[in-house]
C-alpha positions as CSV (number, residue, x, y, z in Angstrom):
1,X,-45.9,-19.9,-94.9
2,X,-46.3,-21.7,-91.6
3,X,-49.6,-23.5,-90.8
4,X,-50.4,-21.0,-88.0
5,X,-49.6,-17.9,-89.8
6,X,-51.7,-19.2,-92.4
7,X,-54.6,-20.4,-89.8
8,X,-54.2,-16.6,-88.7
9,X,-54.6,-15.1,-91.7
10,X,-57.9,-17.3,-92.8
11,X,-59.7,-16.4,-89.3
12,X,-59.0,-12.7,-89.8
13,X,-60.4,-12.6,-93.1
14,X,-62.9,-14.3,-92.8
15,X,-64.5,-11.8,-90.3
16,X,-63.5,-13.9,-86.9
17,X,-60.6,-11.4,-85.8
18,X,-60.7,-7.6,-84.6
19,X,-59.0,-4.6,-86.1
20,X,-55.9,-4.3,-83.9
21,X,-56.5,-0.2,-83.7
22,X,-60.3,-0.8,-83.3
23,X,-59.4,-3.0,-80.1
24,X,-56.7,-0.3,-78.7
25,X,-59.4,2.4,-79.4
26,X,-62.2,0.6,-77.7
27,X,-59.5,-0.5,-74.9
28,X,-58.7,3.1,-74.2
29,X,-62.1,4.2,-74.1
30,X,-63.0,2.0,-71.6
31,X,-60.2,2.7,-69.5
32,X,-61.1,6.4,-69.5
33,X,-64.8,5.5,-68.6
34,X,-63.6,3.7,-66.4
35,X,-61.6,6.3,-64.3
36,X,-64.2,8.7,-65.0
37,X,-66.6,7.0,-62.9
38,X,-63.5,6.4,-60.1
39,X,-62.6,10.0,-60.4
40,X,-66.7,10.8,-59.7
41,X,-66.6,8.7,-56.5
42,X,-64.1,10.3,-55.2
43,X,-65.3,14.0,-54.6
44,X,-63.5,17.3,-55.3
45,X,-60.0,17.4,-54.4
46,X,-59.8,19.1,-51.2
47,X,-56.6,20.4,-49.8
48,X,-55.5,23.1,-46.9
49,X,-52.6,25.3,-46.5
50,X,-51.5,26.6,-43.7
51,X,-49.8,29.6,-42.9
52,X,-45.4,28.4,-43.1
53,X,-43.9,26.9,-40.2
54,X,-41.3,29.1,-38.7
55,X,-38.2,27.4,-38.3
56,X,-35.7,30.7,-38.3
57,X,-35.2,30.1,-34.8
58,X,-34.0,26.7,-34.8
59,X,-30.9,27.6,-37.4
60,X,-28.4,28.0,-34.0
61,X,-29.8,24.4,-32.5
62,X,-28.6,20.9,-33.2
63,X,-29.7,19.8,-36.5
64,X,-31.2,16.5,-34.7
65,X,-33.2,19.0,-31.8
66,X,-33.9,21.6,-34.7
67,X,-35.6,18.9,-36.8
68,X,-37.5,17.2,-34.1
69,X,-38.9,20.7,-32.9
70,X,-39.8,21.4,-36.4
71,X,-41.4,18.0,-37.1
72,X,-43.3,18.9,-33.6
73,X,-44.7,22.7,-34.8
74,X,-45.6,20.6,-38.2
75,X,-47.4,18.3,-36.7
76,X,-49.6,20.9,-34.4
77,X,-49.9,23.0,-37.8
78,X,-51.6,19.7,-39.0
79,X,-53.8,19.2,-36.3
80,X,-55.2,22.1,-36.4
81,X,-55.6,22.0,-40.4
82,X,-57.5,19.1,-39.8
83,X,-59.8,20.3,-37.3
84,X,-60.5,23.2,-39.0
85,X,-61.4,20.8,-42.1
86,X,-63.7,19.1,-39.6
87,X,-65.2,22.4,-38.6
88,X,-64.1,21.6,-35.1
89,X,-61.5,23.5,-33.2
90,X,-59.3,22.4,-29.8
91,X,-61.3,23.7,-27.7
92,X,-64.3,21.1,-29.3
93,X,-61.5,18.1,-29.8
């Protein structure tokens, strides 16, 4: 056997190396305490939904004009989804 191997094997034995599935454990553990207390900094998930944008109109436009009008209603749709969240509305904004 090598030297090393051998060096290896003596400092395991002899109590100065860690089981490798003791380490994972303990490695895993701390990684899920770890985003546990991430995961409590960071609050309920909150998310909104809003009511779907209607885009039936745009189906006889250009597909560049019917996107960009789209992209405009979504973006109002998000304002106001925010403000809301905010317990504002555009009137207050």
């Amino acid at each position: 056997m090598p030297a090393p191997v051998i060096a290896t094997l003596r400092f395991y034995l002899g109590g100065g190396g860690t089981d490798p599935a003791r380490r994972q454990d303990a490695a895993a553990r701390r990684r899920e305490e770890a985003t546990a207390r991430v995961c409590g900094r960071l609050g309920p998930l909150r998310v909104a939904y809003g009511p779907a944008i209607e885009t039936t109109d745009l189906a006889e436009l250009d597909a560049d004009e019917a996107a960009r009008l789209a992209t405009d209603r979504l973006r109002e749709a998000i304002e106001g989804l925010e403000l809301l969240a905010r317990g504002t509305s555009a009137e207050d904004a």
